[in-house]
C-alpha positions in Angstrom: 135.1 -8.7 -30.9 135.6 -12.3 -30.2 136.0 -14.9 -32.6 133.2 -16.3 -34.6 131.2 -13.7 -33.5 130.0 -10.9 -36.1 128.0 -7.6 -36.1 124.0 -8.4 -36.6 123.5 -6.7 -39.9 125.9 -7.9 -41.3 125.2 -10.9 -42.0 124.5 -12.0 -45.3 125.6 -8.1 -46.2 127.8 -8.5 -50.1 131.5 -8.3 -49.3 132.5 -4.0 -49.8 134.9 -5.2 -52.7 132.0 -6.4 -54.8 130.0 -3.4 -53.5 132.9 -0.7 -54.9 133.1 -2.8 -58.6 128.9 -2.5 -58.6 129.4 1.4 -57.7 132.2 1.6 -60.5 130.1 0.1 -62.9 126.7 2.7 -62.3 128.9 5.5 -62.8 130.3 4.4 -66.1 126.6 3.2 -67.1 125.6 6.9 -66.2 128.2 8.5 -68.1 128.0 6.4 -70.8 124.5 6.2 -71.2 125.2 1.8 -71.9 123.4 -0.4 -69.2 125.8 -2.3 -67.1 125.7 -5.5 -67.7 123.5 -8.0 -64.5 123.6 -11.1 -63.9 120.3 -12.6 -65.3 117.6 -14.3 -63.0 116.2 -17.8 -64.0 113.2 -18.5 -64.9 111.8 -19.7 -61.9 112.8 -17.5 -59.9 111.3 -14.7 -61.6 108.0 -16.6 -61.4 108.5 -17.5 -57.7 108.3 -13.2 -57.6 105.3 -12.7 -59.4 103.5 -15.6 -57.5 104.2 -14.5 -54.0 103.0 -10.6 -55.3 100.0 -12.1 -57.2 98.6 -13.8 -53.9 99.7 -10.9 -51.9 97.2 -9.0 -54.2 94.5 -11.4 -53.9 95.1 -11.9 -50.0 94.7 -8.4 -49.6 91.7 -8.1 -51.6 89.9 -10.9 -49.3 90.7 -9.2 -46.6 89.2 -5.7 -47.3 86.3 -7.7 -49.3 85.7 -9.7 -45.3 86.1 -6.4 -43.5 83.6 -4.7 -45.3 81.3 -7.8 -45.3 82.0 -7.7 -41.3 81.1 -4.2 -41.2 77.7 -4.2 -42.8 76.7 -7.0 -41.1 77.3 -5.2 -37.6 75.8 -2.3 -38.9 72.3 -3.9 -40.2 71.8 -7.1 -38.3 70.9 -6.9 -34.7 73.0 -8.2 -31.9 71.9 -11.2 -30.7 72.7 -11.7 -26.4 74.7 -14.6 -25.7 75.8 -17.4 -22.3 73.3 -18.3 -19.5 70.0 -18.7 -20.4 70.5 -18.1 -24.5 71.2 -20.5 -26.6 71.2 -20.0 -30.6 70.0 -16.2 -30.1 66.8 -17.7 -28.1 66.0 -17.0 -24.3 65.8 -20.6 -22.8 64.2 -21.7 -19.2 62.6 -20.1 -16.2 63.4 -16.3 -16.5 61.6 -12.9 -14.8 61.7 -9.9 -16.7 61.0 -6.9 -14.4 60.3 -3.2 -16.9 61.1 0.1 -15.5 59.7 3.2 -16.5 60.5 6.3 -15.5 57.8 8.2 -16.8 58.9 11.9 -18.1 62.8 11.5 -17.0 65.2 12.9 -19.5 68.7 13.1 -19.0 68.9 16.2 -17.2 66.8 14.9 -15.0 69.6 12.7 -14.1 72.0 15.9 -14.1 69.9 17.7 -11.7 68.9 15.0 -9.3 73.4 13.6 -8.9 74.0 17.3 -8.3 71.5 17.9 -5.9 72.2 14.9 -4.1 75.7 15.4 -4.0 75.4 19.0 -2.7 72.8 18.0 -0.2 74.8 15.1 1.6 78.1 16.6 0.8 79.0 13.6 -1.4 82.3 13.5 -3.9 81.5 14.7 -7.4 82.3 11.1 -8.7 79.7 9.5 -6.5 76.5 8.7 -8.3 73.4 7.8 -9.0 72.5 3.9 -9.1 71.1 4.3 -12.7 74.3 6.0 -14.3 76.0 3.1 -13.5 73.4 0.7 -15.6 73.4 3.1 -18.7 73.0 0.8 -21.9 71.4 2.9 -24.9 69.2 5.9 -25.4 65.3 5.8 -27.7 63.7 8.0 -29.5 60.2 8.6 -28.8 58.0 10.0 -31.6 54.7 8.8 -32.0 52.8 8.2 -34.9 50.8 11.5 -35.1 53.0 13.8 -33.8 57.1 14.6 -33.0 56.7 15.1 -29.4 55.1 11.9 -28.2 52.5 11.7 -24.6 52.8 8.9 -22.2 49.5 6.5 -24.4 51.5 6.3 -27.4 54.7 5.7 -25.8 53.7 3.0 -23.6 52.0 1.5 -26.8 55.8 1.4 -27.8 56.6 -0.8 -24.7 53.8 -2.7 -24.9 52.9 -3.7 -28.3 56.1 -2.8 -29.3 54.5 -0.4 -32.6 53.9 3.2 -32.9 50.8 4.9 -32.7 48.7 8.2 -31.8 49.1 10.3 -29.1 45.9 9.5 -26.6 45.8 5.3 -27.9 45.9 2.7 -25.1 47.6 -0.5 -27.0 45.3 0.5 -30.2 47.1 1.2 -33.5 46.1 3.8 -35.8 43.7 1.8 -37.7 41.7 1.3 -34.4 42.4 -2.5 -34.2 44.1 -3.3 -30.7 47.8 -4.8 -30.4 48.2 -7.6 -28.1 50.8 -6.7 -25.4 53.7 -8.3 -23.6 51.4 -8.4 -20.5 48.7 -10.5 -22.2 51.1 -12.4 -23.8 53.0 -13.1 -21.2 50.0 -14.4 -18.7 48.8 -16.5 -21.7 52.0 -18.5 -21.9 51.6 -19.1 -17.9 53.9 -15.8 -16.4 52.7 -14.5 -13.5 51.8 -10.5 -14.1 52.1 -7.4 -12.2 52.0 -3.4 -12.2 52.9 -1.0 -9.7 52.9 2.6 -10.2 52.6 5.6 -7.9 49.5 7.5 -10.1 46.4 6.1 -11.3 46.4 2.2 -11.8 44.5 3.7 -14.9 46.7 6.2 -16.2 48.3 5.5 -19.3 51.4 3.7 -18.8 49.8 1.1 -16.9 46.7 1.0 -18.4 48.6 0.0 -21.9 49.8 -3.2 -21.0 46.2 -4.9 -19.7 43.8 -2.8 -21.6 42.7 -1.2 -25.2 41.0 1.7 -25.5 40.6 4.3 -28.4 41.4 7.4 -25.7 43.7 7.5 -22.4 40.8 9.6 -20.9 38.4 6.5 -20.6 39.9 5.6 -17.1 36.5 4.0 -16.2 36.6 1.6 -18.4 40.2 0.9 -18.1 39.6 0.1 -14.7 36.7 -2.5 -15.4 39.3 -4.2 -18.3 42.2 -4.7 -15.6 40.1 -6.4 -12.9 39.0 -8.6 -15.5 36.1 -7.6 -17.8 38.1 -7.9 -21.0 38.1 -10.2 -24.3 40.7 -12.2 -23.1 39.3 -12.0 -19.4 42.0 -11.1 -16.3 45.3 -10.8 -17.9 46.8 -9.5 -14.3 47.9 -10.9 -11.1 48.7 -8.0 -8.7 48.1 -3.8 -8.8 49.2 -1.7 -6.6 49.0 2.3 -7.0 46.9 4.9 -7.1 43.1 5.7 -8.8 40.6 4.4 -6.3 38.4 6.6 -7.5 37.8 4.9 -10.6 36.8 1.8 -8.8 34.1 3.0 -6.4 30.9 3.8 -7.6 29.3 7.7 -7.9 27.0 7.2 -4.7 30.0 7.1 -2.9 31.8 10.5 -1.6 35.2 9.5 -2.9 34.4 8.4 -7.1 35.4 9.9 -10.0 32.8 7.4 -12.2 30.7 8.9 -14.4 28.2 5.5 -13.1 27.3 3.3 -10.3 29.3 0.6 -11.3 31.7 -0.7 -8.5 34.7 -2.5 -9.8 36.3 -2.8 -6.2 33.2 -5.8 -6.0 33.8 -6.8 -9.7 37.4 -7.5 -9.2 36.2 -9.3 -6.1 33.8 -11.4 -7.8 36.7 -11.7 -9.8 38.9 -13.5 -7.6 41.3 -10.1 -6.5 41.8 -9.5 -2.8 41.9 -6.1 -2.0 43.8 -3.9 0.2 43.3 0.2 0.4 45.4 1.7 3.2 48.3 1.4 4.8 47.1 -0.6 7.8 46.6 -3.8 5.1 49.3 -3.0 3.0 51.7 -3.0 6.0 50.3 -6.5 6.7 51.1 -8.1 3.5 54.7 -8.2 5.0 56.4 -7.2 2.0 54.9 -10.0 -0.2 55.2 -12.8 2.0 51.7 -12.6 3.2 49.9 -11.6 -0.1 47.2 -13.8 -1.5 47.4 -13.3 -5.3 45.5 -11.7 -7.7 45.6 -8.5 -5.6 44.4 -5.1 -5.9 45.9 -2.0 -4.0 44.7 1.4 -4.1 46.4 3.7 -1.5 44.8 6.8 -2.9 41.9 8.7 -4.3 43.7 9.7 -7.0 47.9 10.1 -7.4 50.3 8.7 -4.3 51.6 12.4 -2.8 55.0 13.5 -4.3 57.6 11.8 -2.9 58.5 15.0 -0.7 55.7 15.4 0.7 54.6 11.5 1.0 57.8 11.3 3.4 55.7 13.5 5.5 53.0 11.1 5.4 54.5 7.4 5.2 51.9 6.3 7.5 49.4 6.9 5.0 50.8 5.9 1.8 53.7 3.3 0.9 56.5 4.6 -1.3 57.0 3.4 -4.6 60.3 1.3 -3.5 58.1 -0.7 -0.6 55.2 -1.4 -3.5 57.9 -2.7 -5.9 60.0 -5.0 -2.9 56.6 -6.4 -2.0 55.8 -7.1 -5.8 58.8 -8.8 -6.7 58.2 -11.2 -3.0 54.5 -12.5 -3.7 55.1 -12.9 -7.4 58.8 -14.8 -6.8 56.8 -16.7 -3.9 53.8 -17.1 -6.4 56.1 -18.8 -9.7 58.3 -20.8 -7.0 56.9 -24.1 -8.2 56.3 -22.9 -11.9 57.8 -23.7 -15.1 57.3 -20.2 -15.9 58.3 -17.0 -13.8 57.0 -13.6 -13.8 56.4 -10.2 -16.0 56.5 -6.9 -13.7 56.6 -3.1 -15.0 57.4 -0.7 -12.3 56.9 3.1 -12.8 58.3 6.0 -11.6 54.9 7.9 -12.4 55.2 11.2 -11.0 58.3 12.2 -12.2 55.9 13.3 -15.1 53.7 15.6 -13.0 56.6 16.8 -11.9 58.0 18.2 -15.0 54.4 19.5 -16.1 54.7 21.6 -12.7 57.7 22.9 -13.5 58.9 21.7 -10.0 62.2 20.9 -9.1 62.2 19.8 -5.6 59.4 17.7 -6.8 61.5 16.1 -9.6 64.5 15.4 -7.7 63.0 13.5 -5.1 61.1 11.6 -7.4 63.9 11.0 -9.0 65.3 9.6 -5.8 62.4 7.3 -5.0 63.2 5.5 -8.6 66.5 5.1 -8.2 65.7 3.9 -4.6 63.1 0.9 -6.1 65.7 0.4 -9.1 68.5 -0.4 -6.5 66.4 -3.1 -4.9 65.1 -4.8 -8.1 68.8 -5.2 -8.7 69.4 -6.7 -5.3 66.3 -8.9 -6.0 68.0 -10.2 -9.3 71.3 -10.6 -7.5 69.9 -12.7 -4.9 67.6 -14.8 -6.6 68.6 -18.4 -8.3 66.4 -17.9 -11.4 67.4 -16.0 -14.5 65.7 -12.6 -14.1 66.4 -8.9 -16.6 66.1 -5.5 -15.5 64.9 -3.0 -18.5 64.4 0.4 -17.7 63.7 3.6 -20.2 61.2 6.7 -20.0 57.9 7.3 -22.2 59.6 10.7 -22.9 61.1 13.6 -21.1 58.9 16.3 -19.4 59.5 20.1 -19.0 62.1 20.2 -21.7 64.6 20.7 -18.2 67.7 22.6 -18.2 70.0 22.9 -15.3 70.8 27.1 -16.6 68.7 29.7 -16.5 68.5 32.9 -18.4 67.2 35.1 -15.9 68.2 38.9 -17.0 68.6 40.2 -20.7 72.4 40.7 -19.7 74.7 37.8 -20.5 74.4 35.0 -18.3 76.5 33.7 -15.7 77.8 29.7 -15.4 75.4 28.8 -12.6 72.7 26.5 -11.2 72.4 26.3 -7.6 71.1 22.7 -6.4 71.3 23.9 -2.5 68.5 26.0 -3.5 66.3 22.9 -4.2 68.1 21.5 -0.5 66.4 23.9 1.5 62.9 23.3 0.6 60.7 20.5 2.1 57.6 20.6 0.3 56.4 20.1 -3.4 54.5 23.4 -5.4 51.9 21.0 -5.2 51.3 20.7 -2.0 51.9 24.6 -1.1 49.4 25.2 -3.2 46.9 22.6 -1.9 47.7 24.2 1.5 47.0 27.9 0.4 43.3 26.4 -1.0 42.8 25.2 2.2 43.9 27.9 4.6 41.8 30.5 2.1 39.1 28.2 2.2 38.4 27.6 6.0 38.8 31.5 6.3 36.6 32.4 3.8 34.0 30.0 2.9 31.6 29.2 5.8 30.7 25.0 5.3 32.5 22.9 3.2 30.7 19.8 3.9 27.1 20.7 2.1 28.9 20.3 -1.3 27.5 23.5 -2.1 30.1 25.9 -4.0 30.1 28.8 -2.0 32.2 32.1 -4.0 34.6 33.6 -1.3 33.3 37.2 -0.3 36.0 40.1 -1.0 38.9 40.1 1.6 39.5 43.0 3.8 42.7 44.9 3.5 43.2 43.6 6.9 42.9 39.9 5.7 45.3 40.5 2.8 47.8 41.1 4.9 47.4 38.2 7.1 47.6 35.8 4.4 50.8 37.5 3.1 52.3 36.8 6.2 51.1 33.0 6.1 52.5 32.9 2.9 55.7 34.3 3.5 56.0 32.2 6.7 54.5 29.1 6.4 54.4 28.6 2.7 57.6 30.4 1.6 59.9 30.4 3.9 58.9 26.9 6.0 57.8 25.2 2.6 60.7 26.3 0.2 63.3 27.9 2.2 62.1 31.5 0.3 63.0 34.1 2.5 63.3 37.0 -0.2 60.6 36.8 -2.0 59.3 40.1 -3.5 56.1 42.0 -2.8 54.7 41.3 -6.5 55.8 37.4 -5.6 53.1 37.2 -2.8 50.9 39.3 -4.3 50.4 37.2 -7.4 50.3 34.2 -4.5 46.6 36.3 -2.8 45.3 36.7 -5.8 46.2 33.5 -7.4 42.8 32.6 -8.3 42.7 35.2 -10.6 46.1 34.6 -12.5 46.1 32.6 -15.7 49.0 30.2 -13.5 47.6 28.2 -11.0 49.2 28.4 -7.6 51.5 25.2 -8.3 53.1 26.7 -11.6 53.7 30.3 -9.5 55.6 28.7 -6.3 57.5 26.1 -8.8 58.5 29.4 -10.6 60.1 30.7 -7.3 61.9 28.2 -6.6 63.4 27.4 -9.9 63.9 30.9 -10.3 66.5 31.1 -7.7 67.9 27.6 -8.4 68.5 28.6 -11.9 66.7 26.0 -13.0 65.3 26.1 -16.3 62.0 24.9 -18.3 61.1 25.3 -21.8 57.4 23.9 -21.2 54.7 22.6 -19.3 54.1 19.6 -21.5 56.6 17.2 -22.8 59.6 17.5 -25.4 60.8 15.2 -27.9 64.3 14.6 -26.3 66.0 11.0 -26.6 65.6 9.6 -23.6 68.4 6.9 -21.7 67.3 3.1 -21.5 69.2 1.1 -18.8 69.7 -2.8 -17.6 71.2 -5.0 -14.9 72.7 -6.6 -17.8 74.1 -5.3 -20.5 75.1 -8.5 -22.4 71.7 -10.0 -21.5 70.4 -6.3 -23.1 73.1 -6.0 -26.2 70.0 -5.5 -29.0 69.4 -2.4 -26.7 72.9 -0.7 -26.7 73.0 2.3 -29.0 70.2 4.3 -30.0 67.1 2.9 -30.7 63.3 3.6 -31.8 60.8 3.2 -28.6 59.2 0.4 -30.0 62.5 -1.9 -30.4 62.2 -1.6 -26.5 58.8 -2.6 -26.6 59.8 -5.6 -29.2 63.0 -6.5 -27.2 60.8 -7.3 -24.1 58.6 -9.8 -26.0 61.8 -11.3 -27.7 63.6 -12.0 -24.0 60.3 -13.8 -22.8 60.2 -15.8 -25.8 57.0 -14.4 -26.7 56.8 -14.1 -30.2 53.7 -16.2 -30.8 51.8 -15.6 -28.0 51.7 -11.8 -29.3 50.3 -13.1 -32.7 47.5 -15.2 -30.8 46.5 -12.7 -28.6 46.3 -10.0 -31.0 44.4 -12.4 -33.5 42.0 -12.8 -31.0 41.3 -9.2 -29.5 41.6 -8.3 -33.3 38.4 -11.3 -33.9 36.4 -9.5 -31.5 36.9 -6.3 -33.6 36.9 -2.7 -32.3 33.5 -1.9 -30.6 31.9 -0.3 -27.6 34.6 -2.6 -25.3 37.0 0.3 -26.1 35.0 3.5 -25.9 34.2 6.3 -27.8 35.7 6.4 -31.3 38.5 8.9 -31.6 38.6 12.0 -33.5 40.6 11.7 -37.0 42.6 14.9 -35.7 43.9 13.3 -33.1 44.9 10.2 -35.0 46.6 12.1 -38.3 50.2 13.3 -38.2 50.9 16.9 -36.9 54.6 17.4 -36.5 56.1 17.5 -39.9 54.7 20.8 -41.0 54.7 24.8 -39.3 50.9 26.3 -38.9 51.2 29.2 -36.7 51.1 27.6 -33.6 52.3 30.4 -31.9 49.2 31.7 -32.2 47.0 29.5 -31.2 46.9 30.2 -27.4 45.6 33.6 -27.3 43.8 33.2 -30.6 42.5 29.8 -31.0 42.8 28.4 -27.5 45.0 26.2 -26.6 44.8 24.0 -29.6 44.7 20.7 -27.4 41.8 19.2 -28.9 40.3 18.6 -25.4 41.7 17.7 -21.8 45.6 18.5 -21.2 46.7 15.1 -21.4 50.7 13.7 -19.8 
């Protein structure tokens, strides 16, 4: 070792000759049982010790008494978002808020639609869906009167951002109505929109521009969105579904239970109006789109998304509605203080569910992701501050990519190339059974006259199994094993307690191991998604519908233009301008105690208390 240099330790280490006389002097102490004799500490030294361990003590106690402080602020106070376009917890400037809602979609909706889409384009098994990628939070969706909410009183959620009964359009349970983002949102100068691909009327839509005691009043949901409502037209553009509800009964095409016309009351109104895909087509994808607008591309419900493909020159798809939304209303609040309020739905994934159909739901599935992808290209592209919230009213089916199929112990398996091979919904299968039956059997459909079909030959039976084997089956799904009792149950279908729809969705889940638990909806939590998840922190986690509903208001700065707009539809008071008075059944809480429901079908009915609602 060189000189001056010296091991690490040992510096400052007692010399070992004052280490062997301490060592001498412990063993004497221990055989002696005297105390060796130490070197006393001075005074202040001794209290130098017990200073430093006092405020060791007490530092330590701070910190414990700041981390538990920390921790129960985090877990009761609700994040606040923070940077451009927040300032003091407060949305500031121009912003657009566009709300997706993916009506029915739980998560395995997502599980079944990434696998299927993988399988059928032979993608990698890490490549996925647009929406897993904007994942922020999941909500739970109970309503007010029962566990298992329908799409009235979770749209209420959104909307008014409070709970109420299944079957209430933006009413509470005390029948008063609860102002809504929408109507909030127009009254502080946004420019408003909905596009859906059912019924303009149907519930989700229908809860942010109108109040009415029951969903089923579509009539009069219609005459509130064009305008005849306490606070007068609260919209700016609709495009969907549900002409029906808009033409009068002298016409061949309504679904009125009057004469009333509200295609010339939203007119009169001020709406232009487009209803096919001629005009629609000449809007130029919002460029060309004179605002307030109304577009109805069908009767009723836009075609499933697999089957609409089939007829795009018909109907637009729920992705061209949305692009051309987000154009005219960007084009519309250009030169505005104040941008824009959108919701977009992904209606039919819904109907889907309640079919029990598959191929249905994946390619609905599909389409929303499709529109989703562009709303985010919309936000990335344009200069002012814009939010993309997206969650579902509830999940539909109670879905499960397994099947039990045998009383044997299953097998691990679900087969999405199944679901590849088929091209057309159970929906339309059906509707094209009806039809072929119909112009074989029933001599004039054009009197209106319901004619019964006269019995069918044996010779006739067997021609429609072979239709149905070949053009429905095998063309439509891809079946090509399908059992004799299969298209037996298929002729005589009018006869079954399934409809036609349920019994080739059946099939085809069947043999896709695809699995269903219901017709109706479940009370699964369902995911909630945004462009931005900073913009969107109050929303990570798990979270109550209506904090959805509350968090849209909040971004929009809307606070006070709820309170005056509910004041005010609340000061015209609850009255013939929202229909029929609901029944107290439907209102009161059913889903906190057991009352032999499983018997109600077969002895009680269906125990529904009136139309199958979604």
């Amino acid at each position: 070792m060189a000189r001056g240099e010296e091991p690490l330790l040992s510096q400052g280490r007692p010399s070992s000759d004052h280490s062997d006389e301490r060592s001498v002097e412990e063993e004497d102490a221990l055989l002696t049982g005297q105390k060796t004799q130490q070197p006393s500490k001075s005074g202040w030294a001794l209290w130098r010790e017990v200073g430093l361990f006092a405020w060791a003590v007490i530092a330590t106690a701070l910190v414990i008494i700041f981390a538990v402080l920390y921790s129960h602020q985090q877990q009761t106070s609700k994040p606040t978002p923070s940077g451009r376009g927040w300032k003091n917890g407060r949305p500031t400037g121009k912003r657009n808020l566009i709300f997706m809602v993916s009506d029915g979609m739980g998560p395995t909706s997502l599980s079944l639609t990434r696998t299927f889409r993988q399988t059928e384009t032979g993608l990698p098994i890490d490549d996925v869906l647009v929406l897993d990628e904007h994942l922020i939070g999941t909500s739970r969706t109970r309503s007010t009167s029962s566990l298992v909410t329908d799409s009235a009183a979770g749209a209420t959620a959104f909307s008014c951002g409070k709970k109420s009964y299944n079957g209430a359009i933006s009413v509470l349970p005390n029948r008063d109505p609860c102002g809504t983002v929408l109507e909030a949102a127009k009254r502080a100068g946004y420019m408003t929109g909905l596009v859906v691909t059912t019924r303009i009327t149907d519930a989700t839509p229908a809860c942010f521009a109108a109040h009415v005691n029951l969903r089923e009043e579509e009539d009069l949901i219609a005459e509130q969105e064009v305008g005849e409502h306490p606070l007068g037209r609260v919209l700016d553009l609709m495009l969907g579904g549900g002409r029906c509800h808009f033409l009068p009964n002298t016409t061949s095409n309504s679904c009125r239970k009057d004469s009333h016309d509200i295609v010339s009351l939203a007119q009169e109104n001020g709406f232009s109006y487009v209803d096919d895909r001629k005009s629609f087509d000449a809007l130029n994808f919002g460029t060309n789109v004179k605002l307030p607008l109304l577009g109805l591309f069908a009767d009723t419900d836009i075609p499933y998304e697999v089957d609409r493909r089939n007829m795009n020159d018909v109907y637009p798809s729920l992705d061209e509605m949305a692009r051309t939304a987000l154009e005219a209303l960007q084009s519309a609040t250009e030169d505005s203080d104040q941008g824009f309020f959108l919701m977009i739905e992904g209606s039919r994934i819904d109907h889907a569910g309640h079919g029990n159909d598959p191929v249905a739901q994946v390619h609905e599935v599909l389409a929303y992701d499709t529109a989703l992808a562009s709303v985010l290209d919309f936000l990335e592209r344009d200069d002012v501050e814009g939010l993309l919230v997206g969650t579902s009213d509830h999940e539909t089916g109670g879905l499960a990519t397994a099947r039990q199929l045998h009383e044997t112990y299953p097998e691990y398996h679900w087969f999405p190339a199944v679901l590849a091979n088929a091209s057309r919904s159970a929906e339309n299968l059906a509707y094209q059974l009806r039809d072929h039956i119909a112009g074989k059997h029933i001599s004039s459909l054009d009197t209106g006259i319901k004619i019964p079909p006269r019995p069918r030959s044996t010779d006739e039976d067997e021609e429609l199994k072979d239709y149905i084997r070949t053009t429905l089956l095998s063309d439509g799904l891809g079946i090509n094993d399908a059992t004799e009792a299969e298209v037996s149950r298929l002729v005589h279908s009018s006869s079954d307690p399934w409809p036609a729809s349920y019994i080739f969705a059946d099939m085809i889940s069947r043999r896709a191991q695809v699995g269903w638990t219901t017709h109706g909806h479940s009370a699964v939590d369902v995911n909630i998604y945004s462009s931005d998840s900073e913009q969107a922190r109050p929303l990570q986690g798990n979270h109550e519908n209506t904090d959805v509903g509350k968090f849209l208001r909040e971004y929009l700065d809307l606070e006070d233009e709820v309170k005056a707009v509910t004041k005010e539809l609340q000061e015209k008071g609850a009255g013939a301008w929202m229909g029929k008075a609901v029944d107290e059944k439907r209102v009161g809480s059913k889903g906190d105690h057991y009352a032999g429901d499983f018997r109600k079908r077969d002895e009680m009915g269906c125990g529904c208390l009136g139309e199958h609602v979604h």
